[in-house]
C-alpha positions as CSV (number, residue, x, y, z in Angstrom):
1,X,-97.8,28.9,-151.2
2,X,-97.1,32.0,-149.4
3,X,-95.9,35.0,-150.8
4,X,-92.9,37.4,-148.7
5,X,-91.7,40.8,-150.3
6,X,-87.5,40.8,-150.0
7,X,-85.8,44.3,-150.3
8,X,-88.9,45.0,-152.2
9,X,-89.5,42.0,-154.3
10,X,-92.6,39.9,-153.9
11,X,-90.6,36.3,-154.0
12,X,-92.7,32.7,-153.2
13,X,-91.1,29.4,-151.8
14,X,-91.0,26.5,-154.3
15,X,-93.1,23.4,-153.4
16,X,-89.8,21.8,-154.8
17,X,-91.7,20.7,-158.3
18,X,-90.7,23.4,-160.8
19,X,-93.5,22.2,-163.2
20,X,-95.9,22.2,-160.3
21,X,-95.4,25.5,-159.5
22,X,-95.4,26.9,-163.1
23,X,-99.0,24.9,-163.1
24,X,-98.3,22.5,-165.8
25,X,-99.9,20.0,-166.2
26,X,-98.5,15.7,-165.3
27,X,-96.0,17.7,-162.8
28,X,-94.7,14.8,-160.8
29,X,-94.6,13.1,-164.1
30,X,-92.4,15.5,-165.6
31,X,-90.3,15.6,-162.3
32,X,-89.6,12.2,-162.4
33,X,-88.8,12.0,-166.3
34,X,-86.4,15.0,-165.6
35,X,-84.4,13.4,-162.8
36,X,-84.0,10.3,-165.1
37,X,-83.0,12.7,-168.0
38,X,-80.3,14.0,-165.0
39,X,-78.5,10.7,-164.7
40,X,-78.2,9.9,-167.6
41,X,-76.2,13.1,-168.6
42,X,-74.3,12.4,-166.0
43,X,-73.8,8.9,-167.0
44,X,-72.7,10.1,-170.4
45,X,-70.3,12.4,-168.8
46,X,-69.1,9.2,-166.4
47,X,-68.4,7.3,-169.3
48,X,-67.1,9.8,-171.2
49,X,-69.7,8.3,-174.5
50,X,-70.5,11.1,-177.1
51,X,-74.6,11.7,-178.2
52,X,-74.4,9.3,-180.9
53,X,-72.2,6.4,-178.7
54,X,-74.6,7.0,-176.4
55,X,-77.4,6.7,-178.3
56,X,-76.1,3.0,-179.9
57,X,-76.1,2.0,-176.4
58,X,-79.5,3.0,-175.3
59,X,-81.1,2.2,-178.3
60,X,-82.4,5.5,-179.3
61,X,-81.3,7.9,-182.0
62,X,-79.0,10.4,-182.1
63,X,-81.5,13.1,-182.7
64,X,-83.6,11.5,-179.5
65,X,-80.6,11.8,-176.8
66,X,-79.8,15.1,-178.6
67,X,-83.6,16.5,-177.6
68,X,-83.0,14.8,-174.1
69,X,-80.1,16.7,-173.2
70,X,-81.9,20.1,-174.4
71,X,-84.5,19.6,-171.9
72,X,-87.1,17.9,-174.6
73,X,-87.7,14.3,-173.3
74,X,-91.2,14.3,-174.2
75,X,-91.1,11.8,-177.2
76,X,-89.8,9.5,-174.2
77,X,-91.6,7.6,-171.5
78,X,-90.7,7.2,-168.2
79,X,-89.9,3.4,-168.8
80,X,-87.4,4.0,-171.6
81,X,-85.6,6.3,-170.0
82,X,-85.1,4.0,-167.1
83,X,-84.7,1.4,-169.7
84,X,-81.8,3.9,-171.0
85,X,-80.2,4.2,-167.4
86,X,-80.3,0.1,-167.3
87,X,-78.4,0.6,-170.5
88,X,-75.7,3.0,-169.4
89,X,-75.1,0.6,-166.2
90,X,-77.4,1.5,-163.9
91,X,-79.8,-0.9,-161.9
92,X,-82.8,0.2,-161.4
């Protein structure tokens, strides 16, 4: 990526992968799990369910969707969180 200095500040376009560019390791995979994790707050919010309604429907615990909506999804697969979306009412 190139690099540009702004009013003094060295500053680099993102590829548009956060976790890529912080050179992390499964970056796409993280991506992905995060835009899941993105819906389904929004879903929440949609339905207006609180973490431990919410949980009962997706068949996690309350602990689990608590994690997931500080940003620590990674005791959850890609496939149960799209298994959680299907859940909320999503088709995916």
């Amino acid at each position: 990526m190139k690099k540009q200095v702004i009013d003094g500040i060295e500053v680099q376009r993102s590829s548009g992968n956060v976790y890529a560019d912080l050179g992390l390791p499964d970056a796409e995979k993280l991506k992905i799990k995060t835009g899941l994790v993105i819906e389904i707050r929004k879903a929440m919010r949609r339905l207006g369910l609180t973490q431990q309604e919410a949980a009962k429907r997706m068949g996690i615990t309350q602990p689990k969707v608590s994690d997931m909506m500080r940003g620590d999804f990674s005791n959850l697969s890609e496939r149960k969180l799209m298994d959680c979306l299907n859940r909320l009412g999503y088709d995916i």
